[in-house]
LOBA-844345 format. One line per 4 residues: their letters; for each residue x, y, z of C-alpha. Coordinates in steps of 0.001 Angstrom, whole numbers, plus 524288, in hexadecimal, padded with zeros to 5 digits. Example, Ala and Ser with C-alpha at 12.3 -4.5 7.8 and 13.67 -1.06 7.14 Angstrom:
REM LOBA-844345
AS	8300C:7EE6C:81E78 ~ 83566:7FBDC:81BE4
END
This chain:
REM LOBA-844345
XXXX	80000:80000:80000 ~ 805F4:80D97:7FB08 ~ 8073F:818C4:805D2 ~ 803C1:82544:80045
XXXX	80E73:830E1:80193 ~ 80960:83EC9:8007C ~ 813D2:8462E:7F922 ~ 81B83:85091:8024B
XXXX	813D1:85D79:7FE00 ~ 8080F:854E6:801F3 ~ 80B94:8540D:80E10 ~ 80FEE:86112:811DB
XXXX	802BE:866CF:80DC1 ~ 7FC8F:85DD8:817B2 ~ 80412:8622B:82352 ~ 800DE:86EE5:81F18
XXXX	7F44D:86DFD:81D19 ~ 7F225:86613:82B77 ~ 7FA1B:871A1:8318A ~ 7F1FE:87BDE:82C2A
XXXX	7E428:87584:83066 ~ 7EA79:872E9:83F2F ~ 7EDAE:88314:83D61 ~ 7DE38:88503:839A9
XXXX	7DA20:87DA5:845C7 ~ 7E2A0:88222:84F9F ~ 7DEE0:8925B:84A84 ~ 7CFA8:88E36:84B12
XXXX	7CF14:88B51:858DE ~ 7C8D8:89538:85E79 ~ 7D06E:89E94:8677A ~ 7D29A:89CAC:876F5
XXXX	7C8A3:8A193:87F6C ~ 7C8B1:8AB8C:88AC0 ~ 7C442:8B61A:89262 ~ 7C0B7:8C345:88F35
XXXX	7BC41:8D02D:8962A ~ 7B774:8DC3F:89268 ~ 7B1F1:8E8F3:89658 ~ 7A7DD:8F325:89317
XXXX	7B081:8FEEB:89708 ~ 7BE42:8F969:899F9 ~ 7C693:9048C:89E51 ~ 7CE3B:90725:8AAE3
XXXX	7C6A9:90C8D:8B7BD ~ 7B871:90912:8AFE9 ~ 7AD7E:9062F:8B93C ~ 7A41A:8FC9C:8B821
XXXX	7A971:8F5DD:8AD84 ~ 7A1F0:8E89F:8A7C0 ~ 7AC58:8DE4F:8A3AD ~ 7A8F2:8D410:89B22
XXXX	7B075:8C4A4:89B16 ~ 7AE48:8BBF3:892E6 ~ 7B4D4:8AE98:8950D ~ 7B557:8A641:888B8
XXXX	7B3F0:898C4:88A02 ~ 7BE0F:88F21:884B5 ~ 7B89F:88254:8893E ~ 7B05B:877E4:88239
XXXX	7ABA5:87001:88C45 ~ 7A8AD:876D2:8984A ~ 7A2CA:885BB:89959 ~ 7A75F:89075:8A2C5
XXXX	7A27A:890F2:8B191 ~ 7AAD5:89C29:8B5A4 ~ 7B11D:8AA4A:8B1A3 ~ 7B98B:8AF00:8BC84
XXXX	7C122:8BC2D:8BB75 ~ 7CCA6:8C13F:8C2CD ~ 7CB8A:8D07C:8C343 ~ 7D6FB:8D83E:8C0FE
XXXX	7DDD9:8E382:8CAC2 ~ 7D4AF:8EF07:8CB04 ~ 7C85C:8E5EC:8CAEC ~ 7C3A2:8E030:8D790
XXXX	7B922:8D682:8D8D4 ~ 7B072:8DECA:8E00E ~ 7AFD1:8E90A:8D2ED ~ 7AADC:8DD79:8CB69
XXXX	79BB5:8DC2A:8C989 ~ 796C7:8D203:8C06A ~ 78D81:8D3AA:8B572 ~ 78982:8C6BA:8ACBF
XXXX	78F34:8BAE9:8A9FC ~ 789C4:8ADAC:8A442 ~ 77D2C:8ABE2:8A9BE ~ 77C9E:8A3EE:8B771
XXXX	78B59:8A81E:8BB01 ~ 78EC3:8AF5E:8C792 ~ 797D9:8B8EC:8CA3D ~ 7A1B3:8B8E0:8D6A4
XXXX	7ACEA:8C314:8DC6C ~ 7B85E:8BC2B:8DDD1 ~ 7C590:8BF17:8E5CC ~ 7CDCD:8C347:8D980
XXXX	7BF25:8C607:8D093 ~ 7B3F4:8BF05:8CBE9 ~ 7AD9F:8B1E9:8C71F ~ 7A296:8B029:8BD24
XXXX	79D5E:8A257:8BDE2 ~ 79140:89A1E:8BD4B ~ 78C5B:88DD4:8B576 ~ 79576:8878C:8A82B
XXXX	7926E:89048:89C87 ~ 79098:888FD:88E64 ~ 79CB3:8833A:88AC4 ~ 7A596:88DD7:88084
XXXX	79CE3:898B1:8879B ~ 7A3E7:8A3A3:88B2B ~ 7A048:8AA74:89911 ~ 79EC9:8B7E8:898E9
XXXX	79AC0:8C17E:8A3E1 ~ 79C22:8CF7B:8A8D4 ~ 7A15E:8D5D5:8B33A ~ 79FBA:8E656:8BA15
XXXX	7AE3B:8EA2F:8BE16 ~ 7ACBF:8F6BE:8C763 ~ 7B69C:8FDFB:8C1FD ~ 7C37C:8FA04:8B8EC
XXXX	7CF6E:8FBE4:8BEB9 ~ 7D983:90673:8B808 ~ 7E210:8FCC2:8AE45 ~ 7E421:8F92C:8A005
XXXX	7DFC5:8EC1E:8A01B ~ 7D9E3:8E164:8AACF ~ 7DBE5:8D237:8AA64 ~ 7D029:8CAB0:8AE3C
XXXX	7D5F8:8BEEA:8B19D ~ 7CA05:8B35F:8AEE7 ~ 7C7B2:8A545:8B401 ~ 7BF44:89D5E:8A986
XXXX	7B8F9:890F5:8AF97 ~ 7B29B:885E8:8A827 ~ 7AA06:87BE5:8ACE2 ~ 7B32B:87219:8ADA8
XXXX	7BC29:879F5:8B615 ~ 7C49B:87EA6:8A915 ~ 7C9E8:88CED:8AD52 ~ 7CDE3:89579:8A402
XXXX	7D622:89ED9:8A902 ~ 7D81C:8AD26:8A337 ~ 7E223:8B1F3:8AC64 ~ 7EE01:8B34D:8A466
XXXX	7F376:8C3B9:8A402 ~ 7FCDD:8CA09:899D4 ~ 80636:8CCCC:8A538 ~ 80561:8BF5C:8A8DB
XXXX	8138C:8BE90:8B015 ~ 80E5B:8C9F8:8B817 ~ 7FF5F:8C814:8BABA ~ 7FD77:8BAEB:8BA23
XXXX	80697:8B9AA:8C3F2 ~ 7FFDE:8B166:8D079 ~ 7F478:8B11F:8C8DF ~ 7EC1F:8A40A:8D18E
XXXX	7E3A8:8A1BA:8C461 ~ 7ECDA:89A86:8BBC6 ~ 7F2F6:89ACD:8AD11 ~ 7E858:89ED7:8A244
XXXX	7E428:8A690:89690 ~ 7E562:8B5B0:897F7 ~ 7DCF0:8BD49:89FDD ~ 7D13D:8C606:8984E
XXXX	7D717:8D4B7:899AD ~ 7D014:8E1AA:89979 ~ 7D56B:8EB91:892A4 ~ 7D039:8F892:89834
XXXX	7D136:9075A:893D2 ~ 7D860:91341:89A75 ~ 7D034:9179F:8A681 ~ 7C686:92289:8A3B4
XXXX	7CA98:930F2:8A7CA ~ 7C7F1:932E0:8B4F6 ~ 7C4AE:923E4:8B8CF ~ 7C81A:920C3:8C6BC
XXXX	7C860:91358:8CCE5 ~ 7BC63:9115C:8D691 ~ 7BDFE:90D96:8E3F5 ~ 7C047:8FEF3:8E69A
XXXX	7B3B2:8F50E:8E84A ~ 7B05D:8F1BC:8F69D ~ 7B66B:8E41C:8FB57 ~ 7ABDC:8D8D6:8F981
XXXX	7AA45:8CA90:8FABC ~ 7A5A1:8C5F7:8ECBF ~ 799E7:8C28F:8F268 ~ 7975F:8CF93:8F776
XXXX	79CED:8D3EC:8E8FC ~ 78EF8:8CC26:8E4FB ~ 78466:8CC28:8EF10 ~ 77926:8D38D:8ECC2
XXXX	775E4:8E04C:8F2AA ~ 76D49:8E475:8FDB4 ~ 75E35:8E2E8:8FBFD ~ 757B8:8F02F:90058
XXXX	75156:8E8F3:90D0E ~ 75E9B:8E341:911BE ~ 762FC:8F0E6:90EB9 ~ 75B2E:8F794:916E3
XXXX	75BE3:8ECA6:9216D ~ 76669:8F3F5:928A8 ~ 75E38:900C9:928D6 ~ 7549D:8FAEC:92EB0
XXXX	75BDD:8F7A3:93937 ~ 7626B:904D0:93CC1 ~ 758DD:90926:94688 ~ 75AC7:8FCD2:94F55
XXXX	7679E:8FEBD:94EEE ~ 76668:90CC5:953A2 ~ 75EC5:90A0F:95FAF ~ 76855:8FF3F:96299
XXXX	7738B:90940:961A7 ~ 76B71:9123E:96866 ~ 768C6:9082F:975A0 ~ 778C8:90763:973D3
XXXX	778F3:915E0:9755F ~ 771D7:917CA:98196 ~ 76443:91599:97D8B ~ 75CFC:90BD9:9883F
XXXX	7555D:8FFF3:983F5 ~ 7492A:8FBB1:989E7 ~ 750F2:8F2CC:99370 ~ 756DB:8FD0F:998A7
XXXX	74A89:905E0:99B06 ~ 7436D:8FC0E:99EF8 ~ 74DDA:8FA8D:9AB6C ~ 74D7B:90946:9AE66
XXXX	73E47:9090A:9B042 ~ 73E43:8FBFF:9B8A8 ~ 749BF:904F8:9C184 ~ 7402D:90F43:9C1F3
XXXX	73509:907DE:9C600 ~ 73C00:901C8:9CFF3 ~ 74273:90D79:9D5B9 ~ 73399:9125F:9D68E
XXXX	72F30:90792:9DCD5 ~ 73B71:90869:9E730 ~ 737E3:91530:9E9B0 ~ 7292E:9145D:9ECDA
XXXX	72AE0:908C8:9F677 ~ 7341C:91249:9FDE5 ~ 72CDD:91DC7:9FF2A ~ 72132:9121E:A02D0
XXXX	72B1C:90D67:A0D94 ~ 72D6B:91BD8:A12D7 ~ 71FD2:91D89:A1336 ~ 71B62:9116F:A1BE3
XXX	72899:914D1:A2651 ~ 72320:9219B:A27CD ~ 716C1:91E31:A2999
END
């Protein structure tokens, strides 16, 4: 049985052709996922400023369950305030910033919510470094910075992909930084106010309060008057069966 030999040029056109379709495939696949933010008014010292993430999903089996973002200096967790998110998930102050989470979204669906930042703190650009959990317990992490010798330095979070950055505009004429957020627990960062009745329930209370500050003042309670009128009586009666006595000796 004769072996067939494909001639030399042959050959060569084959290996280039199978190197060329392996290039098609490779440029096809689609480009890595990751994390993006951005802002409606992104510039230094702007208040009330609504950031946008969106964190693209790269998985094809399991859908995310968590966003969780580590603020950068200038923003404290306290001057966070959250706005949307997929429906279901709940939002929590952390030590270092905030979680989103709730129940698996559709596999390859990306989660996307919105935060209120107080007031944007006087630099060029701010690294929101993300957490990305699937739920299978895959974490993708978008921590990586440009200065990565420098910053990352004692970073707790891992190696990853690089960090979504804001790029934000010269500070307005006259902007000034507002005074720092009060200290809170996050759960004090997220319980609801005051109803008007337990608002008032102190009020109501005032004037009891008064007339036991005013007994502590001097005032006399009914105890107390109640003893001076039972001396009285008695020094009364005292009195009468002595001049009753007097009378009788002289008689």
């Amino acid at each position: 049985m004769s072996r067939i030999t494909l001639p030399r040029t042959a050959r060569r056109l084959t290996v280039a052709t199978a190197v060329a379709a392996t290039a098609v495939l490779l440029t096809a696949v689609p480009a890595a996922a990751h994390v993006e933010v951005e802002a409606d008014n992104a510039q230094a010292l702007a208040q009330n400023v609504a950031l946008t993430f969106t964190a693209e999903s790269e998985s094809g089996s399991a859908g995310i369950t968590e966003v969780r973002v580590i603020l950068p200096k200038g923003i404290a967790p306290t001057d966070v305030t959250y706005a949307g998110g997929p429906k279901g998930w709940k939002f929590a102050a952390t030590d270092d910033g905030y979680t989103v989470k709730g129940s698996a979204l559709k596999v390859g669906e990306n989660a996307e919510h919105s935060v209120t930042v107080r007031q944007l703190p006087d630099a060029k650009e701010l690294a929101f470094k993300t957490l990305q959990t699937y739920g299978d317990g895959k974490i993708d992490r978008w921590i990586e910075l440009e200065d990565a010798d420098s910053e990352s330095e004692g970073d707790d979070h891992g190696h990853g992909n690089e960090a979504p950055v804001l790029e934000l505009k010269a500070a307005a004429p006259g902007a000034k930084a507002v005074s720092p957020s009060p200290s809170g627990s996050p759960s004090e960062s997220v319980s609801p106010s005051p109803t008007s009745e337990e608002s008032s329930a102190p009020a109501s209370r005032e004037p009891e309060a008064a007339d036991a500050q005013k007994e502590d003042d001097g005032g006399l309670s009914g105890a107390a008057w109640a003893g001076i009128v039972a001396a009285i009586l008695i020094a009364v009666t005292a009195a009468v069966l002595v001049v009753r006595r007097r009378g009788g000796a002289q008689q």
